[in-house]
C-alpha positions in Angstrom: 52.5 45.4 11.1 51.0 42.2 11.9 49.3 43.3 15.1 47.6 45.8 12.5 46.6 43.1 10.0 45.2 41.1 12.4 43.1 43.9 14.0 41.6 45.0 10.1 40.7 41.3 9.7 39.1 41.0 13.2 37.2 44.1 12.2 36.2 43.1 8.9 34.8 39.6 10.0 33.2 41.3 13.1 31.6 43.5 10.2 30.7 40.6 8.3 28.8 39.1 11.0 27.1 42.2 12.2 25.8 42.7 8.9 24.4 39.5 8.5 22.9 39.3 11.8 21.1 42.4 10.4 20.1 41.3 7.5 18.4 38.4 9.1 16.5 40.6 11.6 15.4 42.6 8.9 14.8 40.2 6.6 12.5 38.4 9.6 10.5 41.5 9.9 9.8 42.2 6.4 8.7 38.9 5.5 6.7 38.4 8.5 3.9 38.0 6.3 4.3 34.7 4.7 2.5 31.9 4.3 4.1 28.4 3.1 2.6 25.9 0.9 4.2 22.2 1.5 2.5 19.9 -1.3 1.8 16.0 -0.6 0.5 14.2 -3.7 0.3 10.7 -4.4 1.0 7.7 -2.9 2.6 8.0 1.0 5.7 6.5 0.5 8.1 8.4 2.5 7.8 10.7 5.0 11.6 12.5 5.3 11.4 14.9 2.6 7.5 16.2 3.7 8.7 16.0 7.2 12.1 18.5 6.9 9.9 20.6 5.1 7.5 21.3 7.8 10.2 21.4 10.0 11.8 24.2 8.6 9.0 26.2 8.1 8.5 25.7 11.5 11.7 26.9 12.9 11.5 29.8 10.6 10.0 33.0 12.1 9.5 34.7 9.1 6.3 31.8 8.1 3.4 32.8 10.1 1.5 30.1 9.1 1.8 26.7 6.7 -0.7 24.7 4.6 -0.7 21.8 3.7 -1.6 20.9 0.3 -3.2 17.4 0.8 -3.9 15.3 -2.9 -3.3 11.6 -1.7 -5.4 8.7 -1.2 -2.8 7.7 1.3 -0.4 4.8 1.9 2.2 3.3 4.1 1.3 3.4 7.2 4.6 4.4 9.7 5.4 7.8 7.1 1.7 8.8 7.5 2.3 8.4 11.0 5.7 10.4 11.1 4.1 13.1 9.1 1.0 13.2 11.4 3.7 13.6 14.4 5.5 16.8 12.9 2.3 18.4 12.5 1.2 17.9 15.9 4.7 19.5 17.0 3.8 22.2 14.7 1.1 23.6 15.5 2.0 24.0 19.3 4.5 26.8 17.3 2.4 28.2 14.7 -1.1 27.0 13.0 -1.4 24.6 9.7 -4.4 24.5 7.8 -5.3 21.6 5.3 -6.1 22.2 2.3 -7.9 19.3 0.6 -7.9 18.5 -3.0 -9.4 15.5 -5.1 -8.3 12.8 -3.0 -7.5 13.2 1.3 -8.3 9.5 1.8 -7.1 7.3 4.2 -3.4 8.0 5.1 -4.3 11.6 3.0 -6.9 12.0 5.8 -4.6 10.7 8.6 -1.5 13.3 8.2 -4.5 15.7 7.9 -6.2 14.9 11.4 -4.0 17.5 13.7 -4.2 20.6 11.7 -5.2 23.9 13.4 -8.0 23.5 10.7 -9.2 21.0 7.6 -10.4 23.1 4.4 -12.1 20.2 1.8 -13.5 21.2 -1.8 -17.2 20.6 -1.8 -16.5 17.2 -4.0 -12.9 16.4 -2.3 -13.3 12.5 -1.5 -12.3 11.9 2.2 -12.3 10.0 5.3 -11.6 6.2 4.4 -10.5 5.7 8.1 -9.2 1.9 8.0 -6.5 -0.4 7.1 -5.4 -2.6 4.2 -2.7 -5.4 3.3 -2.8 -7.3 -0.1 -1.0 -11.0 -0.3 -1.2 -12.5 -3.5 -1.2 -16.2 -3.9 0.0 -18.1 -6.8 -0.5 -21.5 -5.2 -2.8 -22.7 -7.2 -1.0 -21.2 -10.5 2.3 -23.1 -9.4 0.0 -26.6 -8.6 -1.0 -26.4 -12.5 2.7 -26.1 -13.7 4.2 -28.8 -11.1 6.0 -26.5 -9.3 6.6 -26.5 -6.0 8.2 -24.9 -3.2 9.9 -26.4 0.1 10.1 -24.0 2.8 12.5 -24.1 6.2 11.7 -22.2 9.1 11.9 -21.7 12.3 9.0 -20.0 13.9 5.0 -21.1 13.1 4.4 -18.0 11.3 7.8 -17.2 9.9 6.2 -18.2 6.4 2.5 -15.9 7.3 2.6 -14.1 4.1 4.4 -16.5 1.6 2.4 -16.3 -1.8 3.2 -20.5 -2.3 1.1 -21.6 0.3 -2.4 -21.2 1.0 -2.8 -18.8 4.4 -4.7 -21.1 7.0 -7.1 -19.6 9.5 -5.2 -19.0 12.6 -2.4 -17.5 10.0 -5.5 -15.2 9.0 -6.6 -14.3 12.7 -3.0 -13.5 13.4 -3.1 -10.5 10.8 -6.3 -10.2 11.2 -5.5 -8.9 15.4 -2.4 -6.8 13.6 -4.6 -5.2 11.6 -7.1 -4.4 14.1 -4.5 -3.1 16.5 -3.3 -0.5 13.5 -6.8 0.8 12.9 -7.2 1.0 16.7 -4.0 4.0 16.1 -5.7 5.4 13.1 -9.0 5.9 15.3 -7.3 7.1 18.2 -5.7 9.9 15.9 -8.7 10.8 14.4 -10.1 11.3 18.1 -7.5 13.5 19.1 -6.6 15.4 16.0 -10.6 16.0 15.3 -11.3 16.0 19.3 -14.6 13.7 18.4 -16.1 11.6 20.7 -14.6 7.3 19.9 -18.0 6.3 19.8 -18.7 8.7 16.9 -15.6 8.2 15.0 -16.0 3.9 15.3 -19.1 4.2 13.4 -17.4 5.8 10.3 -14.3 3.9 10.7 -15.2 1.0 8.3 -13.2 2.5 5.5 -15.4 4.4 3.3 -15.0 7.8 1.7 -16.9 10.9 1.8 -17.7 14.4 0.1 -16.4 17.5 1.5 -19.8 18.4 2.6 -20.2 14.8 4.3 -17.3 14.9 5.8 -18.3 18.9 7.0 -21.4 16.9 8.4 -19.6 14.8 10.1 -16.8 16.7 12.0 -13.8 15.0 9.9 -13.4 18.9 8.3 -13.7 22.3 9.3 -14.9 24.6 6.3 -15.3 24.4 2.8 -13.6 26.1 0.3 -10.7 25.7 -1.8 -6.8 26.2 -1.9 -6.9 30.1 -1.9 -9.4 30.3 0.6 -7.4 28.0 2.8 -4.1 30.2 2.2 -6.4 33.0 3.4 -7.8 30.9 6.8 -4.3 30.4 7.3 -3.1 34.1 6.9 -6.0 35.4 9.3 -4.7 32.4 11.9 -1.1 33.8 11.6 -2.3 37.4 12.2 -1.2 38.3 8.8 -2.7 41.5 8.0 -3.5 41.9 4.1 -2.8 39.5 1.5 0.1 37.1 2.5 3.4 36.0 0.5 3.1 32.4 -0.5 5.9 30.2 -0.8 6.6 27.3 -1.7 9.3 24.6 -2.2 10.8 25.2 -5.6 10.5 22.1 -8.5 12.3 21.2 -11.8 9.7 20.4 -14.3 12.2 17.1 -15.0 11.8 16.3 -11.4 8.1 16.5 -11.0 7.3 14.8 -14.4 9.9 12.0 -13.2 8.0 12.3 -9.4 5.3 11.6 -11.2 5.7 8.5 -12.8 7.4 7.3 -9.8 4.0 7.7 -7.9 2.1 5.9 -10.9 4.5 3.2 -10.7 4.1 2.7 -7.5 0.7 2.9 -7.0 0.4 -0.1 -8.4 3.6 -2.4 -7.8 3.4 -1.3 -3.5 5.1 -4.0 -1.2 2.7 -6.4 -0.5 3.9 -7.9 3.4 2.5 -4.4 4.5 0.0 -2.4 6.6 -1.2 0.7 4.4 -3.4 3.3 5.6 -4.8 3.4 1.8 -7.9 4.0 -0.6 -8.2 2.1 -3.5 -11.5 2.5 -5.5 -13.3 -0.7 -7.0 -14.3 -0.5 -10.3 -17.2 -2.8 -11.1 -17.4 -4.0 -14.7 
């Protein structure tokens, strides 16, 4: 008796998985035409959440082909750089396309450097290739109020970016070379991601934007056109044959109108003792 239960169980779990593993096959053939949309908007805060997304779209064989969805004037600099790296592992598996919208500026243009191909709107502002770090000082605030601070260290520039003190000029040189050294990377990633000569890419890497169309000019894109036409580049590079099935990660409204205050807030409270690859218009009164 038990010899015979245990034989209907073996048989019913050996069913089980042969099923599944046929599903999955099936499933895998079926949806071979898909193409995935992964959406970066806002302010580059973090890069774990864009980055597990890529990657599994990446490892699944039933996405021929992923586009980015690029809205961002940027941000920190290490999760551009971490997103910029799972792309380039990407696309050695299967091609990403970049589809710009208002804003691929700075870190938005970074992450977008090693795509299989750039897509910007005619108007989409982009490029913004440098580096930026904000300290504020409130010396001078504190002098007016009698306050003062007394500060123990050990190290020159332990203190570099304290806003009590005002920065002296080898203090400023030292961030000055750490800055330098950072846009060095961001240049070098341009040059290999857009496979432009350095000489050509130092000469537009003093941190202003341009159009779609500039930027078209100037090698930093591929084609114009917008999101559905990029969806389509995409489909043709994935040897998808008629119109593909998009997909994309699935949102709460609650969570997006919360994301999205998160970003405003953001935006304008950012760490200051920080390297950003980030565009920030001026407004002139």
């Amino acid at each position: 008796m038990k010899r015979k239960t245990l034989k209907i169980f073996l048989i019913t779990v050996g069913s089980l998985l042969l099923i599944s593993f046929l599903a999955t096959v099936m499933e895998s053939s079926l949806t071979s035409g898909k193409v995935a949309v992964v959406n970066i908007k806002g302010v580059i805060v973090d890069s774990a959440s864009t980055v597990e997304e890529i990657k599994q779209y990446r490892k699944n064989p039933a996405i021929r082909a992923i586009v980015l969805r690029v809205d961002s004037p940027g941000g920190a600099v290490v999760p551009s750089q971490e997103i910029y790296e799972e792309i380039k592992r990407t696309i050695s598996t299967k091609p990403v396309v970049v589809s710009m919208g208002s804003v691929a500026a700075s870190g938005g243009y970074y992450i977008s450097c090693p795509a299989t191909k750039i897509v910007a709107n005619p108007g989409t502002l982009t490029g913004s290739i440098g580096v930026l770090m904000e300290l504020p000082n409130i010396k001078g605030l504190l002098d007016k109020i009698g306050v003062k601070t007394e500060v123990i260290k050990s190290g020159r520039y332990k203190d570099i970016t304290s806003p009590f003190k005002q920065m002296q000029s080898d203090e400023r040189d030292v961030l000055q070379n750490l800055l330098d050294d950072v846009h060095e990377q961001f240049i070098k990633a341009v040059v290999e991601g857009r496979k432009l000569p350095i000489e050509k890419v130092k000469k537009i890497a003093d941190g202003r934007v341009f159009t779609g169309i500039k930027a078209k000019e100037l090698g930093l894109v591929d084609e114009i056109g917008d999101l559905d036409y990029a969806i389509k580049v995409a489909a043709e590079l994935g040897n998808i044959k008629g119109d593909p099935q998009v997909i994309t990660k699935k949102s709460t409204l609650l969570k997006e109108l919360l994301k999205g205050d998160a970003e405003s807030l953001i935006g304008k409270i950012l760490p200051t003792f920080q390297a950003y690859y980030l565009y920030r218009p001026q407004i002139e009164n």
